[in-house]
C-alpha positions as CSV (number, residue, x, y, z in Angstrom):
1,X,51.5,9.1,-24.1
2,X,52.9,12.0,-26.0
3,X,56.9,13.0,-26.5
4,X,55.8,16.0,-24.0
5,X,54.4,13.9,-21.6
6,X,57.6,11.1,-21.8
7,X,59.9,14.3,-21.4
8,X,58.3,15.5,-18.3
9,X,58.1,12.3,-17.0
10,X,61.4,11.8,-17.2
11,X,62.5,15.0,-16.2
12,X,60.6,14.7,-13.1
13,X,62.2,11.4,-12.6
14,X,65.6,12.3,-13.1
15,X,65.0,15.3,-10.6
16,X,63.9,13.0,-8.1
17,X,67.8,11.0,-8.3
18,X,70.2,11.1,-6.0
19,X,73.4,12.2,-6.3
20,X,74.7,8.2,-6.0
21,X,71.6,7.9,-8.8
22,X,72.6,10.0,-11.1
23,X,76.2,8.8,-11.4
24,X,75.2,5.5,-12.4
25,X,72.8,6.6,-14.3
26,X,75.3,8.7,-16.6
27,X,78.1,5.8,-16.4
28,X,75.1,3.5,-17.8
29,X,74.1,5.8,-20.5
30,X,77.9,5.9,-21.2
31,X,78.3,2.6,-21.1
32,X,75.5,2.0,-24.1
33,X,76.7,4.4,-26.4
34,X,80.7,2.9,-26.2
35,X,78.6,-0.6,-27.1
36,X,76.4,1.1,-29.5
37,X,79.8,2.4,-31.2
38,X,81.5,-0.9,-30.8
39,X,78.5,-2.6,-32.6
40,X,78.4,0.2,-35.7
41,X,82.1,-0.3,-36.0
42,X,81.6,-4.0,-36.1
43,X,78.3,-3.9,-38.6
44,X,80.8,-1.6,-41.1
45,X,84.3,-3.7,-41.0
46,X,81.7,-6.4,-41.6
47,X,79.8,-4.7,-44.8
48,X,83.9,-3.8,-45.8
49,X,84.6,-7.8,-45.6
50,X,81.3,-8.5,-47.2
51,X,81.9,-5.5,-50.3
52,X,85.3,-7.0,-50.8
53,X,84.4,-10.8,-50.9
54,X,81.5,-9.8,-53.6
55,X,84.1,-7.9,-56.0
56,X,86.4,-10.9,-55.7
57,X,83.7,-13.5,-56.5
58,X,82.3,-10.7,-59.4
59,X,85.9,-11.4,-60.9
């Protein structure tokens, strides 16, 4: 299946929602991106911590 045909697919699904539908489906998308920045801002205070215990070993 193409990018086309996944975007039309979707489109027409999304289309099809109701009103009730759509609402979660927004607060769910919402929902992943606030975990997906949680997880980056973990991953990065983590490579921070990791950077910092490698210079103080290198010393």
């Amino acid at each position: 299946m193409t990018i086309a045909e996944k975007r039309n697919k979707i489109k027409k699904a999304v289309e099809s929602f109701s009103n009730e539908q759509l609402e979660e489906t927004l607060h769910f998308i919402e929902k992943v991106i606030d975990n997906d920045e949680r997880r980056k801002d973990y991953i990065k205070n983590l490579l921070i911590k990791e950077k910092n215990l490698f210079e103080r070993l290198a010393k």
